[in-house]
Backbone as CSV, one residue per row, in Angstrom:
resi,resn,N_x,N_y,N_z,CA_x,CA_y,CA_z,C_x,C_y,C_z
1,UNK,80.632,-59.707,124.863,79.740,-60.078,125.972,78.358,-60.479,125.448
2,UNK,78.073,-59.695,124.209,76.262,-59.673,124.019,76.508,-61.149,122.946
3,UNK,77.690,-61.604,122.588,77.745,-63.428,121.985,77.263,-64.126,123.282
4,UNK,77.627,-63.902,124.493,78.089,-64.995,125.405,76.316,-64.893,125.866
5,UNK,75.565,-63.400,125.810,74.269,-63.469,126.322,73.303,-64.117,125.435
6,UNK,74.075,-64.270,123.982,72.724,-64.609,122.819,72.713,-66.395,123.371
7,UNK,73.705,-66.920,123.485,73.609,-68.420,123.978,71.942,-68.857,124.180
8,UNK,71.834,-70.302,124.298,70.465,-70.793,124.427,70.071,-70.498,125.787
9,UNK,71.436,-71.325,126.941,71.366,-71.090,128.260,71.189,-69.453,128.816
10,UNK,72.086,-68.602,128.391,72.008,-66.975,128.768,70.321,-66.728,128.131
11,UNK,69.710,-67.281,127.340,68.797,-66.596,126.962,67.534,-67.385,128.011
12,UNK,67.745,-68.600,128.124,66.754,-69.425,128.942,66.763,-68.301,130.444
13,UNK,68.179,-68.050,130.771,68.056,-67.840,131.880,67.469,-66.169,132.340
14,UNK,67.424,-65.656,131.076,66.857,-63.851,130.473,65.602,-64.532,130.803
15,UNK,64.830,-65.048,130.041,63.615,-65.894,130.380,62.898,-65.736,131.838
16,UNK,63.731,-66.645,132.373,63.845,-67.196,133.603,63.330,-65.342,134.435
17,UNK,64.747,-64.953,134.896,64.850,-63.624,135.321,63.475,-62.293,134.828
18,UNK,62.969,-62.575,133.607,61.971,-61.499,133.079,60.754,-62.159,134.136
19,UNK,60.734,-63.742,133.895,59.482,-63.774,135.008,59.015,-63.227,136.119
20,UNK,60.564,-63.781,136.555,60.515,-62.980,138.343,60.749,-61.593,138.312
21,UNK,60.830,-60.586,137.150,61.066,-59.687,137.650,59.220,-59.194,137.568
22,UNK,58.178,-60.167,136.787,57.760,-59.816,136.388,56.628,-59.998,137.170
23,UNK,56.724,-61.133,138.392,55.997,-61.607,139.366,56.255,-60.469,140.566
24,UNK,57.488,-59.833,140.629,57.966,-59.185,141.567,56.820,-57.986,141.197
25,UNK,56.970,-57.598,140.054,56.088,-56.087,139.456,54.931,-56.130,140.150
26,UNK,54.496,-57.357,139.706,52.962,-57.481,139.838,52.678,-57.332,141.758
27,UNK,53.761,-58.232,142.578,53.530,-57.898,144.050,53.628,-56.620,144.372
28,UNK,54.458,-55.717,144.163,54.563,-54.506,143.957,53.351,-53.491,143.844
29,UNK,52.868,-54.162,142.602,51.707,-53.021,141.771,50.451,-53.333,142.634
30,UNK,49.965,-54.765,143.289,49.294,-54.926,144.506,49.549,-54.465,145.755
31,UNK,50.915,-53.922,146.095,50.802,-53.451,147.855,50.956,-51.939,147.176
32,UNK,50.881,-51.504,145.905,50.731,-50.318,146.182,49.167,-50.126,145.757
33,UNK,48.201,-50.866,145.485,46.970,-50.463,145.704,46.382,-50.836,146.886
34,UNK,46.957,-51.423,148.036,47.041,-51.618,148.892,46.964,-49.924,150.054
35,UNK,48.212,-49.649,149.163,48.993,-48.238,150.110,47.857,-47.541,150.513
36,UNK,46.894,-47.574,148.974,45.389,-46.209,148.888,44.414,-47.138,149.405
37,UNK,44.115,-48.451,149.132,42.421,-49.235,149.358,42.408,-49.664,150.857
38,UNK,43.892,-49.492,151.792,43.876,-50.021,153.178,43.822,-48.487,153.828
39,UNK,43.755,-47.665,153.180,44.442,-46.148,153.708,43.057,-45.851,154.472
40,UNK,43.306,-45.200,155.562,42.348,-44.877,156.668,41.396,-43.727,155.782
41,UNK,40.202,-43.925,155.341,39.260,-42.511,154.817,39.017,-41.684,155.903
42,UNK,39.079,-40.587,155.629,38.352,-39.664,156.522,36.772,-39.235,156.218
43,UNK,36.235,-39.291,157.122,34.475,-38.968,156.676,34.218,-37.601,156.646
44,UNK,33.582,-37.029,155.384,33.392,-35.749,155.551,31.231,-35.846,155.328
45,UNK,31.329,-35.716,156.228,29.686,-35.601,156.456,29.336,-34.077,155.523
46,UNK,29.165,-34.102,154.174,28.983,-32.670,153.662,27.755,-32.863,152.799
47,UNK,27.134,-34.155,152.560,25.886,-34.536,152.409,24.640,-34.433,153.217
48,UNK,24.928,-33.997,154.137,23.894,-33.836,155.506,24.005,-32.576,155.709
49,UNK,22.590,-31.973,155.093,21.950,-30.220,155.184,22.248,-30.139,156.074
50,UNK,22.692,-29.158,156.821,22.743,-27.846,158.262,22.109,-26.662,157.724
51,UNK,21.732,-25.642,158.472,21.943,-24.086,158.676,23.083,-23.436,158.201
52,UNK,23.081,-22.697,157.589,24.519,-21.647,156.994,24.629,-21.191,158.539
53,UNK,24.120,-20.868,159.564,24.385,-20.227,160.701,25.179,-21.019,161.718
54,UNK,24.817,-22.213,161.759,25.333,-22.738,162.375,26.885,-23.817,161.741
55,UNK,27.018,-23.446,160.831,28.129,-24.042,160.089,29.545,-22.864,160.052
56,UNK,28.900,-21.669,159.467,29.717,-20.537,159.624,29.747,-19.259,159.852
57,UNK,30.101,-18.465,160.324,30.277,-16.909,160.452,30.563,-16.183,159.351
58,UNK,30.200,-14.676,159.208,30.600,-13.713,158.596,31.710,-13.375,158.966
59,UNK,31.883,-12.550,158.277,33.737,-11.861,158.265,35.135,-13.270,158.394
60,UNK,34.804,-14.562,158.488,35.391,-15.363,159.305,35.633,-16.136,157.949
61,UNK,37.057,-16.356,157.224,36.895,-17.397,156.218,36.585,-18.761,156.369
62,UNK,36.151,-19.391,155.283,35.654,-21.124,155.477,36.500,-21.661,155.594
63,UNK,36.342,-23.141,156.824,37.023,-23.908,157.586,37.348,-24.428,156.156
64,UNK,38.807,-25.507,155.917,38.263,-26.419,155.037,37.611,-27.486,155.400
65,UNK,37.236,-27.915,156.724,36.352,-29.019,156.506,34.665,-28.819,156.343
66,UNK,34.732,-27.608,156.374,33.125,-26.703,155.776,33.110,-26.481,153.957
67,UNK,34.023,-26.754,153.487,34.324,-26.635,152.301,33.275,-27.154,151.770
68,UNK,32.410,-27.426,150.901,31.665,-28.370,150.358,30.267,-28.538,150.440
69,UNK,29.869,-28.343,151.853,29.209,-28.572,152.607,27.779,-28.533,152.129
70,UNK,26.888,-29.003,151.725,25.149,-28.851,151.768,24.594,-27.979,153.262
71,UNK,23.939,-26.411,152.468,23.592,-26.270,153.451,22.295,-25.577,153.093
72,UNK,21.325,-24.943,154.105,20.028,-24.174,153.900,20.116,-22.543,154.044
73,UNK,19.263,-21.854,153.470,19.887,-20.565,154.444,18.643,-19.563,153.766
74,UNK,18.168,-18.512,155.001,16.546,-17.638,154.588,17.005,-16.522,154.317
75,UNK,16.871,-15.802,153.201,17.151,-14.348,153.488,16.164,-13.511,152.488
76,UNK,16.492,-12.058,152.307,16.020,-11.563,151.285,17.007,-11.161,149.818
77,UNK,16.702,-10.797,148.859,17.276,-10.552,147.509,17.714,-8.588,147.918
78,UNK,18.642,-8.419,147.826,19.198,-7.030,147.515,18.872,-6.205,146.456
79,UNK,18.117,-5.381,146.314,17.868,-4.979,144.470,19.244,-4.303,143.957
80,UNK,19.429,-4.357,142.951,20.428,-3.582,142.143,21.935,-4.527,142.588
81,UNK,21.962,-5.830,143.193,23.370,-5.954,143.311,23.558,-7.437,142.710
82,UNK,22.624,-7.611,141.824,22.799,-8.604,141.182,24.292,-8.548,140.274
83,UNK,25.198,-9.288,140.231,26.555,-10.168,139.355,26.465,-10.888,137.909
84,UNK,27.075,-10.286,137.249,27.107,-11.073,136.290,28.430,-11.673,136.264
85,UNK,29.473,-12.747,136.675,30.802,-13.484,136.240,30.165,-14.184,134.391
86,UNK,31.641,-13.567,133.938,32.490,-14.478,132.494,33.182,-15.429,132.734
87,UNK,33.164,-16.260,132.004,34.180,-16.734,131.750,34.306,-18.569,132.618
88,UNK,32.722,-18.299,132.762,32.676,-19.810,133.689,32.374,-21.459,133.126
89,UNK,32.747,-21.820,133.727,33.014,-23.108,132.367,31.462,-23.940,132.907
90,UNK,30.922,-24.927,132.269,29.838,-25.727,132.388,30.499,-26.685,131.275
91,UNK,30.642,-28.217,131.970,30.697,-29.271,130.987,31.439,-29.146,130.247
92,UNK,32.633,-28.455,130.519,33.873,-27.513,129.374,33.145,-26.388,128.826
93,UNK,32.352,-26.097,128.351,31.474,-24.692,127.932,32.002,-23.785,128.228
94,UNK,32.546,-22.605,127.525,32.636,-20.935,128.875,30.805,-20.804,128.642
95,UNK,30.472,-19.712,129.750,29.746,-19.252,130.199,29.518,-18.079,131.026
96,UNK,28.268,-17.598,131.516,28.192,-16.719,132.682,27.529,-17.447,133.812
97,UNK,27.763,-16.502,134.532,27.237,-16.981,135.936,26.352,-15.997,136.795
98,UNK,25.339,-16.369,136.694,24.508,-14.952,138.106,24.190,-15.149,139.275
99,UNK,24.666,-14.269,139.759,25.297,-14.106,141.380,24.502,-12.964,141.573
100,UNK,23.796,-13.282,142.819,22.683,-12.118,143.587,23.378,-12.223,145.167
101,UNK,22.670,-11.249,145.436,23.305,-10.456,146.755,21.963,-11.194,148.082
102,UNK,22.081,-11.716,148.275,21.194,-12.355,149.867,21.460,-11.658,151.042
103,UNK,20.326,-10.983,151.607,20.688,-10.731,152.796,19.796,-11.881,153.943
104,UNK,21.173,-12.336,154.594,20.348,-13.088,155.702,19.210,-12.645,156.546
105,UNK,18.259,-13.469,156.874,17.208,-12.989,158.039,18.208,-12.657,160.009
106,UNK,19.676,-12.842,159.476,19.949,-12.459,160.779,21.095,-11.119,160.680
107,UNK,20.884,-11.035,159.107,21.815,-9.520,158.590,22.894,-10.071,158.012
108,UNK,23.229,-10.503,157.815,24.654,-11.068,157.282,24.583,-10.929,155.785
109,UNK,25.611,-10.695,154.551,25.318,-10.624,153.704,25.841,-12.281,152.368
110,UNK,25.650,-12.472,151.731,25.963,-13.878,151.306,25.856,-14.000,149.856
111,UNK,26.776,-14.192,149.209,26.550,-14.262,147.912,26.022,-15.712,146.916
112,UNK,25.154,-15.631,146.066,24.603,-16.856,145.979,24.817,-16.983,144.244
113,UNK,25.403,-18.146,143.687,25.724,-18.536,142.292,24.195,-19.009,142.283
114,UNK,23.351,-18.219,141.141,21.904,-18.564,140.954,21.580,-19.241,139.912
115,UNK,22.917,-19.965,139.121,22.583,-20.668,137.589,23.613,-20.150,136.753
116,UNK,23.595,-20.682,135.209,24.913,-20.587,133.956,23.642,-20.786,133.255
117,UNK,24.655,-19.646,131.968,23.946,-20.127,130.538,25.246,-19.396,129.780
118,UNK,25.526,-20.433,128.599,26.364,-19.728,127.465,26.085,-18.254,126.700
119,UNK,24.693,-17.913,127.311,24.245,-16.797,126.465,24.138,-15.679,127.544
120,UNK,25.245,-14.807,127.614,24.852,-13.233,128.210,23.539,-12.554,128.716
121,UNK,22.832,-12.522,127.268,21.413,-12.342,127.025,20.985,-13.120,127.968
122,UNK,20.954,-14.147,128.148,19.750,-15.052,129.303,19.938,-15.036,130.920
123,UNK,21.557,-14.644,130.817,21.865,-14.367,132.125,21.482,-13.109,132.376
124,UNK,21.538,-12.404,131.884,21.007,-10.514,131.439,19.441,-10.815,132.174
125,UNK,18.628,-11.297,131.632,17.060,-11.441,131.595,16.955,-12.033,132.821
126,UNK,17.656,-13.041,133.204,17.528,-13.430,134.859,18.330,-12.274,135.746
127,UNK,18.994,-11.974,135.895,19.188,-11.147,136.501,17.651,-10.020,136.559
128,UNK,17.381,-9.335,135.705,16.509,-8.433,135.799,14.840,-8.949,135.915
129,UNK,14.516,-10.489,136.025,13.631,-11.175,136.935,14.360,-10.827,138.236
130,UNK,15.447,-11.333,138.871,15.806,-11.417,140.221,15.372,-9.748,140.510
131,UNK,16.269,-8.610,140.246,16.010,-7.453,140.532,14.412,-7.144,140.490
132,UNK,13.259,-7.768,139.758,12.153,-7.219,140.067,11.518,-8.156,141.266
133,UNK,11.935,-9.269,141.206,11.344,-10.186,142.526,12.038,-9.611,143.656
134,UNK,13.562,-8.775,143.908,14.414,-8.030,145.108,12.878,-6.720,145.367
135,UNK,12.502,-6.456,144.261,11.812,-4.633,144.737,10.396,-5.313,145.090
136,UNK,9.660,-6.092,144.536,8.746,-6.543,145.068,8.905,-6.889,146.631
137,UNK,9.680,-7.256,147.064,9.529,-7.783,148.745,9.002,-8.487,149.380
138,UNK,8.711,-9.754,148.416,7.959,-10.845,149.140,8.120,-11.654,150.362
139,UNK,9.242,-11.173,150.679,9.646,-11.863,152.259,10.983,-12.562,152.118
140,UNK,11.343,-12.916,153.217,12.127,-14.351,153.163,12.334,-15.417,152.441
141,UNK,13.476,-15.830,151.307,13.222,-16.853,150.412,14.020,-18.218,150.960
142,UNK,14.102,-19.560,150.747,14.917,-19.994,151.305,15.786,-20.708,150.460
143,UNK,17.456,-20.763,150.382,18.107,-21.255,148.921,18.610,-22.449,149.896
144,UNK,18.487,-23.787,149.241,19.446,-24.954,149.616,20.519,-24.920,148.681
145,UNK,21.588,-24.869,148.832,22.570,-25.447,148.344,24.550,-25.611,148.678
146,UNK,25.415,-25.676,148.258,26.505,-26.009,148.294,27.066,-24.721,149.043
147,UNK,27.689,-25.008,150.105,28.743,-23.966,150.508,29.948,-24.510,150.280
148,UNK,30.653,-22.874,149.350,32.364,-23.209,148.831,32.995,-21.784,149.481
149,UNK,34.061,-22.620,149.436,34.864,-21.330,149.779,34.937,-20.135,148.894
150,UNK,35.668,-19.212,148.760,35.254,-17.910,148.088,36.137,-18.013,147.249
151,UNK,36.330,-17.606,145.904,38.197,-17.702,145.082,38.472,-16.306,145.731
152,UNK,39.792,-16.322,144.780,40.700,-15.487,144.946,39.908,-14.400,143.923
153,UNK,40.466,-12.848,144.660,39.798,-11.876,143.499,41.253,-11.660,142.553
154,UNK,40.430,-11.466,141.429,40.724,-11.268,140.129,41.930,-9.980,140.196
155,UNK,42.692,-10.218,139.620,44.177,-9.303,139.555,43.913,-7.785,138.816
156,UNK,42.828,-8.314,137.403,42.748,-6.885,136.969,41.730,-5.871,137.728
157,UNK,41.385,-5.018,137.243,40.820,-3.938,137.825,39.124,-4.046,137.477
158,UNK,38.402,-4.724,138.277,36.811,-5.185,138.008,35.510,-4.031,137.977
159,UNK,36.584,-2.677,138.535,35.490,-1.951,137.938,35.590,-1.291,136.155
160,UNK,36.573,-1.782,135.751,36.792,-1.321,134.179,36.647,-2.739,133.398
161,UNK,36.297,-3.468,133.658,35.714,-4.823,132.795,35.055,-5.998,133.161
162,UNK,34.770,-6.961,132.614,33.952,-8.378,132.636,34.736,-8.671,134.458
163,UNK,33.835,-9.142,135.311,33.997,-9.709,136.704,33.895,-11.235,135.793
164,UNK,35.182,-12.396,136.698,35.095,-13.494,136.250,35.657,-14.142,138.024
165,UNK,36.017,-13.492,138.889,35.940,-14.033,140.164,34.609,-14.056,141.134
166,UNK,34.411,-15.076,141.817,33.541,-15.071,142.727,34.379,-14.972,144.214
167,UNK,34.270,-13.781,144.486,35.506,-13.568,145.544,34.401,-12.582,146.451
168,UNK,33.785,-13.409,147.564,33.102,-11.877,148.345,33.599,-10.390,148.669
169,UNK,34.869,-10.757,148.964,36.111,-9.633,149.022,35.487,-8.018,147.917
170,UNK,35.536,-8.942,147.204,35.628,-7.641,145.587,34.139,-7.491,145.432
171,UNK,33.335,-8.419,145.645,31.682,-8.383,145.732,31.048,-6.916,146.394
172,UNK,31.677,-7.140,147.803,31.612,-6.339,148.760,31.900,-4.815,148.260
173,UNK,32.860,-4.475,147.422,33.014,-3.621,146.531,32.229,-2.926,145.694
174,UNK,31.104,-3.872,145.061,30.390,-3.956,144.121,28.874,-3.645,144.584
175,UNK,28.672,-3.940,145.993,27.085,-4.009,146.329,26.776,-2.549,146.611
176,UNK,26.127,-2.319,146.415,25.264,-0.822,147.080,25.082,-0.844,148.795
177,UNK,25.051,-1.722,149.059,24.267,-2.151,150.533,25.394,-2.826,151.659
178,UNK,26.220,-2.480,152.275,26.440,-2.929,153.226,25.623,-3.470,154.514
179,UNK,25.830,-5.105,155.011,25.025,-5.694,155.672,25.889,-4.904,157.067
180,UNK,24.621,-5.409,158.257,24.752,-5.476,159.205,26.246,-5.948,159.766
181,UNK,25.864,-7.094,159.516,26.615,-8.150,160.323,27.964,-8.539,159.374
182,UNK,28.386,-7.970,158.233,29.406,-8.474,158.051,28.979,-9.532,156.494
183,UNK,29.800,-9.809,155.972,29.873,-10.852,154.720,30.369,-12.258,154.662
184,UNK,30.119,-13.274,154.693,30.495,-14.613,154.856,31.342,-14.681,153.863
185,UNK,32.619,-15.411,153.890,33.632,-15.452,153.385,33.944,-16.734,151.891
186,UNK,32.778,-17.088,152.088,31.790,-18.283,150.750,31.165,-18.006,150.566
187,UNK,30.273,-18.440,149.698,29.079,-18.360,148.472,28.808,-19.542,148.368
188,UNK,27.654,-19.620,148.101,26.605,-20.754,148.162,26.231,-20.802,146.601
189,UNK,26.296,-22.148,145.635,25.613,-22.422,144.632,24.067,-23.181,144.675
190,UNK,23.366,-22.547,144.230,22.365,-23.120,144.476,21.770,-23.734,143.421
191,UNK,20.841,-25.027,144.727,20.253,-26.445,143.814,19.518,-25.627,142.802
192,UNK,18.656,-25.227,143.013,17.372,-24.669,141.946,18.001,-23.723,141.033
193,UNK,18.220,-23.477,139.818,18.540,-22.030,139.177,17.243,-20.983,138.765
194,UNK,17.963,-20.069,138.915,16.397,-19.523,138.773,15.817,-19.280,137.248
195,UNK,14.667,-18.869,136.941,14.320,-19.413,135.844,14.760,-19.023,134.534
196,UNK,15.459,-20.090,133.327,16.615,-19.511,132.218,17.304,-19.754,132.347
197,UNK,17.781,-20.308,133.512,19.394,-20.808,133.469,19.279,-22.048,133.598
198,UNK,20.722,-22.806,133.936,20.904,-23.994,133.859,21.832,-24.004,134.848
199,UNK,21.293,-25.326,135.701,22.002,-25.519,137.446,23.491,-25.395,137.246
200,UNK,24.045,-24.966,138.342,25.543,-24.897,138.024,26.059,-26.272,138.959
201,UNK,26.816,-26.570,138.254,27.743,-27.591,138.534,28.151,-27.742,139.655
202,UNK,28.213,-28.626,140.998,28.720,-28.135,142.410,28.540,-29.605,143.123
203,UNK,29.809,-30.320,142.543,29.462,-31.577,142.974,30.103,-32.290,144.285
204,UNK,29.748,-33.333,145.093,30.620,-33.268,146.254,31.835,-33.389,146.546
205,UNK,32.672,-32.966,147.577,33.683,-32.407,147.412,34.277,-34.118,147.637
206,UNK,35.645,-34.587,147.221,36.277,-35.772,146.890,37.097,-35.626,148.617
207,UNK,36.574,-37.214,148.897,37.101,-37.547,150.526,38.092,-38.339,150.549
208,UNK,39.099,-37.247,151.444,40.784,-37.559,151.421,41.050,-38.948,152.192
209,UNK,41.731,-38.979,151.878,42.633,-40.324,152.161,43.391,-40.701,152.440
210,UNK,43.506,-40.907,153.540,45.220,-41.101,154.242,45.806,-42.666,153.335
211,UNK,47.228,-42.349,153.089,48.300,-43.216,152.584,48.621,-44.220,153.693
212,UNK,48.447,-45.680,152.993,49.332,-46.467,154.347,50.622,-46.255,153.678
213,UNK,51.343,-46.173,154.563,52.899,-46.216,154.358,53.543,-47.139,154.247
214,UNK,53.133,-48.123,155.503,53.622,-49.378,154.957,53.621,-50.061,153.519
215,UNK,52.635,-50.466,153.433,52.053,-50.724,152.030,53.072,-50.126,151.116
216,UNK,53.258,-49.047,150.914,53.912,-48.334,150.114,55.578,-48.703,149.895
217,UNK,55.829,-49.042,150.910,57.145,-49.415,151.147,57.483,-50.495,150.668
218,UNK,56.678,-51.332,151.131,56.416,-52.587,150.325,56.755,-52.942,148.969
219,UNK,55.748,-52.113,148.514,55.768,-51.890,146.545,56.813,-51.581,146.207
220,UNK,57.551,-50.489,146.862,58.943,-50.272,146.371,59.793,-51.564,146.834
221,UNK,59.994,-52.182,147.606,60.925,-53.736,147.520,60.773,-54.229,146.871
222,UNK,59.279,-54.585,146.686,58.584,-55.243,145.086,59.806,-54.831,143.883
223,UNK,59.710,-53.487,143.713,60.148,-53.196,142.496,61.619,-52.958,142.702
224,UNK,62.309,-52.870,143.219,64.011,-53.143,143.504,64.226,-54.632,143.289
225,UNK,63.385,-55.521,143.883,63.543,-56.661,143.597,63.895,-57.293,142.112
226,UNK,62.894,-56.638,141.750,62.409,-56.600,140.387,63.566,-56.296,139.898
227,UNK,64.299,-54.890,139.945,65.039,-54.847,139.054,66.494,-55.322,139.271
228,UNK,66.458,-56.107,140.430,67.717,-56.743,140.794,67.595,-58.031,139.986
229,UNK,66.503,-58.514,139.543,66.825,-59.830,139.067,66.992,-59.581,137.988
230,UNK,66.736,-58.773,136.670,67.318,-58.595,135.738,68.944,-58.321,135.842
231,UNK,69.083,-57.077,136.822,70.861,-57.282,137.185,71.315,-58.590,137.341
232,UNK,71.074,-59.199,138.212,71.830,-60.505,138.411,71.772,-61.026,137.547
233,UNK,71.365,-61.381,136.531,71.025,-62.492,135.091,72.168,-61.106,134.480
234,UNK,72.263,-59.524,134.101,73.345,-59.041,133.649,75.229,-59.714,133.895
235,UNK,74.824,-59.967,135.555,75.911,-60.169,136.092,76.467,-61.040,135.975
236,UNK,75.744,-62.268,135.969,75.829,-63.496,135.360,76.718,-63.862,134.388
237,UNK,76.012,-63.337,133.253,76.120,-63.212,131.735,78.031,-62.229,132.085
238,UNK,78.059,-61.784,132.421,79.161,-60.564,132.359,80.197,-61.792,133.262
239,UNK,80.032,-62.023,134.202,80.777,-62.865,135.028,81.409,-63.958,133.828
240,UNK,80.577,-65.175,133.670,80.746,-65.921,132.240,81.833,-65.662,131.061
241,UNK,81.424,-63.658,131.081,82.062,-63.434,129.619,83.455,-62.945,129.939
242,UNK,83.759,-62.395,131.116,85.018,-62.305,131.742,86.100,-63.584,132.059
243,UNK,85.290,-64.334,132.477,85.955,-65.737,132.661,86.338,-66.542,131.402
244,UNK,85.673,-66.633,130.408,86.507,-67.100,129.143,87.703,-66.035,128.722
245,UNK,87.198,-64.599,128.514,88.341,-63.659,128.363,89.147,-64.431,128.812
246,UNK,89.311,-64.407,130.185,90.592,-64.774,130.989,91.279,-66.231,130.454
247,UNK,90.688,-67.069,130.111,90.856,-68.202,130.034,91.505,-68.041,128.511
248,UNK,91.214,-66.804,127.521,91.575,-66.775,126.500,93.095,-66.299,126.599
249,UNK,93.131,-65.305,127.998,94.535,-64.704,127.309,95.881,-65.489,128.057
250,UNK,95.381,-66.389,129.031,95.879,-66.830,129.736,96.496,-68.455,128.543
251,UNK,95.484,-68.932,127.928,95.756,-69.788,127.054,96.845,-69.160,125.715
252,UNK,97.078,-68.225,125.450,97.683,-67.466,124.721,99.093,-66.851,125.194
253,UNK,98.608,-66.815,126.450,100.632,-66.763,126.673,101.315,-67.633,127.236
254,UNK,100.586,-68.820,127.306,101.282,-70.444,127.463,102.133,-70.557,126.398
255,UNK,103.310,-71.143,126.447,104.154,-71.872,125.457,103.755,-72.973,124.748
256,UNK,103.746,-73.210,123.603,103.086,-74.110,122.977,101.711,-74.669,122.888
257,UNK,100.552,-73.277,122.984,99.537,-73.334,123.369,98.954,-72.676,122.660
């Protein structure tokens, strides 16, 4: 069979067939960027500051379409319940992370990511700035930044080693001070770090995208197409190489032939 495909014609017509399968690809590989660049966006307005109060509740976990969100929020510093998390990455980096205890001006309690540094030591030293600015009592501070949802707490046992979850859950565990009103079920990273650290990473959250379907469907005919025309140029070629067979054995059990 693969004599009858090496031919000039079987090969012109391989030729032939690679084009179109190759024009077919290409319609294909366009309605499927089609599927995503026609796909309906959804708007997530999470660039536009609000109130932590008016976005979400305590005790109440985050919506996901609050996920992300830029927000403002007044409270005071807790002394003694400052966080240290391991194990946090910056720019690929591990790192730490310091996490202070906020109490809202309406009681609520809120945990706030206050900055990263690769060095223990510097997160150590901010922390124990924050704890002397908590006992001082200067009032009401106000933090802008990112509301995320809370992770998951950590499997091992966080009062016998390094905390590497930011989970209010297990926080709540950890504070001296139970709020009023309950604990918000996110944590806020904030724009400013405080001083020694380096801002933590908290960038906007990526806006989903509905699939056209059509489109999609499309691309796949594209590409069946595609690979039907290489079949048919197989079939071809195979058809051809069957038909001399025949013609061979048929010439062979003629009499005098």
């Amino acid at each position: 069979m693969w004599s009858v495909a090496r031919r000039p014609r079987w090969i012109a017509a391989l030729v032939l067939a690679l084009g179109i399968a190759a024009a077919f690809a290409a319609l294909g590989q366009w309605q499927l960027e089609r599927s995503v660049a026609s796909g309906e966006i959804v708007t997530r307005v999470t660039e536009t500051r609000v109130p932590l109060d008016e976005l979400a509740e305590p005790q109440i976990p985050v919506a996901a379409a609050h996920d992300g969100q830029l927000v403002s929020v007044a409270g005071t510093w807790v002394p003694g319940d400052a966080v240290i998390l391991s194990g946090r990455l910056h720019e690929g980096e591990p790192g730490f992370w310091l996490v202070g205890h906020l109490t809202t001006v309406d009681g609520a309690g809120l945990a706030v990511a206050l900055g990263w540094s690769a060095e223990r030591d510097a997160v150590a030293d901010a922390a124990a700035e924050l704890e002397a600015a908590a006992s001082a009592d200067h009032g009401p501070v106000q933090i802008d930044g990112r509301y995320l949802m809370g992770e998951a707490p950590q499997e091992t046992d966080f009062e016998a080693g390094e905390l590497n979850s930011l989970a209010p859950a297990t926080l709540v565990n950890l504070w001296s001070t139970l709020d009023d009103r309950g604990t918000y079920g996110g944590y806020v990273v904030a724009e400013e770090p405080i001083a020694g650290l380096t801002a933590i990473d908290a960038p906007p959250p990526p806006a989903p995208q509905e699939i056209n379907w059509l489109n999609l469907f499309y691309a796949a005919e594209w590409v069946i197409f595609a690979g039907f025309a290489i079949f048919l140029w197989w079939r071809l070629v195979k058809d051809a190489w069957e038909a001399e067979e025949h013609e061979a054995r048929v010439s062979a059990q003629e009499p005098g032939r």
